[in-house]
N, C-alpha and C positions, 0 to 999 in steps of 0.2 A: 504494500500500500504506500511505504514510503518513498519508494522508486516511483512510483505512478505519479505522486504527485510532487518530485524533481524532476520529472521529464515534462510536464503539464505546462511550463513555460516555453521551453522549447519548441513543444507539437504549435501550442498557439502563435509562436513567432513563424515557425514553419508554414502554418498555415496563413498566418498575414504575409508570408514571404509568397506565396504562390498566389496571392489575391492581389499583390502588387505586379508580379509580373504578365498574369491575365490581362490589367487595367493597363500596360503598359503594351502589350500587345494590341490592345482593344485601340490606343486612343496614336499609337506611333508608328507602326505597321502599314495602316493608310494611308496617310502622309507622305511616308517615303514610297508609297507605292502608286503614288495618284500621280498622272503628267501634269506638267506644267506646261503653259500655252508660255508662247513670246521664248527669251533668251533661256538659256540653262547653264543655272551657273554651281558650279560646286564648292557647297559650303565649306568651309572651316570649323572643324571643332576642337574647341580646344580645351587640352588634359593638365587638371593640376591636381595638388595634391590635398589632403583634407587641410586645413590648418591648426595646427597645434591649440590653439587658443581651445576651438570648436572642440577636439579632444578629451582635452583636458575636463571642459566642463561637461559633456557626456561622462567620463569615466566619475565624475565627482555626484552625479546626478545619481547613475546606476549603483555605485557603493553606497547611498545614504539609507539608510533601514529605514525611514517614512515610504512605504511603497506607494504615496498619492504625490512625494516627490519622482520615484521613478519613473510613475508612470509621464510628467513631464519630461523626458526624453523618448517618447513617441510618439510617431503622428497622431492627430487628436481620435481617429478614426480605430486606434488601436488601445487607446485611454480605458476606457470603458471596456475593453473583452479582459483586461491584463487585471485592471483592478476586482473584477468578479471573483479571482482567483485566490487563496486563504493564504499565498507563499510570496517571498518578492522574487524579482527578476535572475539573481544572482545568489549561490548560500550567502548566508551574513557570515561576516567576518572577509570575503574573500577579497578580491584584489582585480578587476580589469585594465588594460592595457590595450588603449587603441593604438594600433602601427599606423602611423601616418606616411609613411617613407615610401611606404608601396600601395599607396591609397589610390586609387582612381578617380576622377570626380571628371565630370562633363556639364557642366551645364546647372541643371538642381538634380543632379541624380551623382552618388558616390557609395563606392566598392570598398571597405576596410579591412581588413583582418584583426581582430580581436584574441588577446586572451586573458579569461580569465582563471583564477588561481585563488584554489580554495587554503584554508588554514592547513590543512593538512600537509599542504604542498602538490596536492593535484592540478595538473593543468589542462585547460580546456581549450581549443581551439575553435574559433567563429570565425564566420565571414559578415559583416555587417553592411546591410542595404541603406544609407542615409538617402534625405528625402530633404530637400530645401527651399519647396513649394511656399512653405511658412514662415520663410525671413530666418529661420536657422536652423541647421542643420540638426534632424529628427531621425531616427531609427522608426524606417518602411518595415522591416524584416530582417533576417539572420537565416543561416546554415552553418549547424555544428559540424565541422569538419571531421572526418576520420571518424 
C-alpha cells in the first residue's frame, strides 16, 4: 500500500505528461503542416538553456513540505489533480536538483533532467517538461527515467 501510494505522484505527472503532449500534438502539428500562400520563409528557432534563477526557485518550491506550496510549481491545470492527493511531490526530507547545463528550452516549452535524492541517499532520475505559457516557468509533466 505504501508503494502504491509513492508511485501515485509519478502515475499522475505521467499522466499530465501524456495530456501535455496530446495538446501539443492537437494545437502544433497543424501549423507546421498547413501551407502557406505568398513567400516561404524558414523560421528560426532558437535553443537556450533553463536559467539558473528559474531553477533554483522550482527546486526551492518542490523541497518545501506545504504541499499547497508545491503545488505552485505546476501549471494551474495540474494544481488541483496533485493536491487531491494525501503525499507531497517528492519524500520529505529529500533533495532535487535541476541540471540546467543540458536543459533545452525553445520558445515557452523546456526539457530538464532532474534528480532527486532521498535521505537515504537514493537517487532518482527525471526528465522535467516546463511550460512558460504563464510568465514562468511551471512543470507541464515529468518521466522517471530508468
Amino acid at each position: 500500500m505504501q508503494r502504491r501510494r509513492q508511485r501515485l505522484p509519478f502515475v499522475l505527472l505521467g499522466i499530465s505528461l501524456l495530456l501535455f503532449l496530446i495538446a501539443v500534438a492537437i494545437l502544433v502539428v497543424p501549423q507546421l503542416t498547413a501551407p502557406s500562400p505568398g513567400v516561404h520563409v524558414t523560421p528560426t528557432v532558437t535553443t537556450t538553456h533553463l536559467p539558473v534563477a528559474d531553477a533554483t526557485r522550482l527546486e526551492k518550491t518542490l523541497t518545501n513540505p506545504d504541499m499547497r506550496v508545491q503545488a505552485t510549481a505546476l501549471m494551474p491545470g495540474l494544481r488541483t489533480l496533485y493536491l487531491r492527493q494525501s503525499q507531497p511531490m517528492i519524500p520529505p526530507g529529500s533533495t532535487i536538483s535541476i541540471v540546467t547545463s543540458t536543459s533545452i528550452c525553445r520558445g515557452n516549452s523546456c526539457q530538464a533532467s532532474a534528480i532527486v535524492t532521498e535521505k537515504g541517499g537514493k537517487a532518482t532520475h527525471f526528465t522535467l517538461y516546463l511550460d512558460r505559457s504563464t510568465g514562468q516557468w511551471l512543470i507541464a509533466g515529468s518521466n522517471r527515467e530508468g
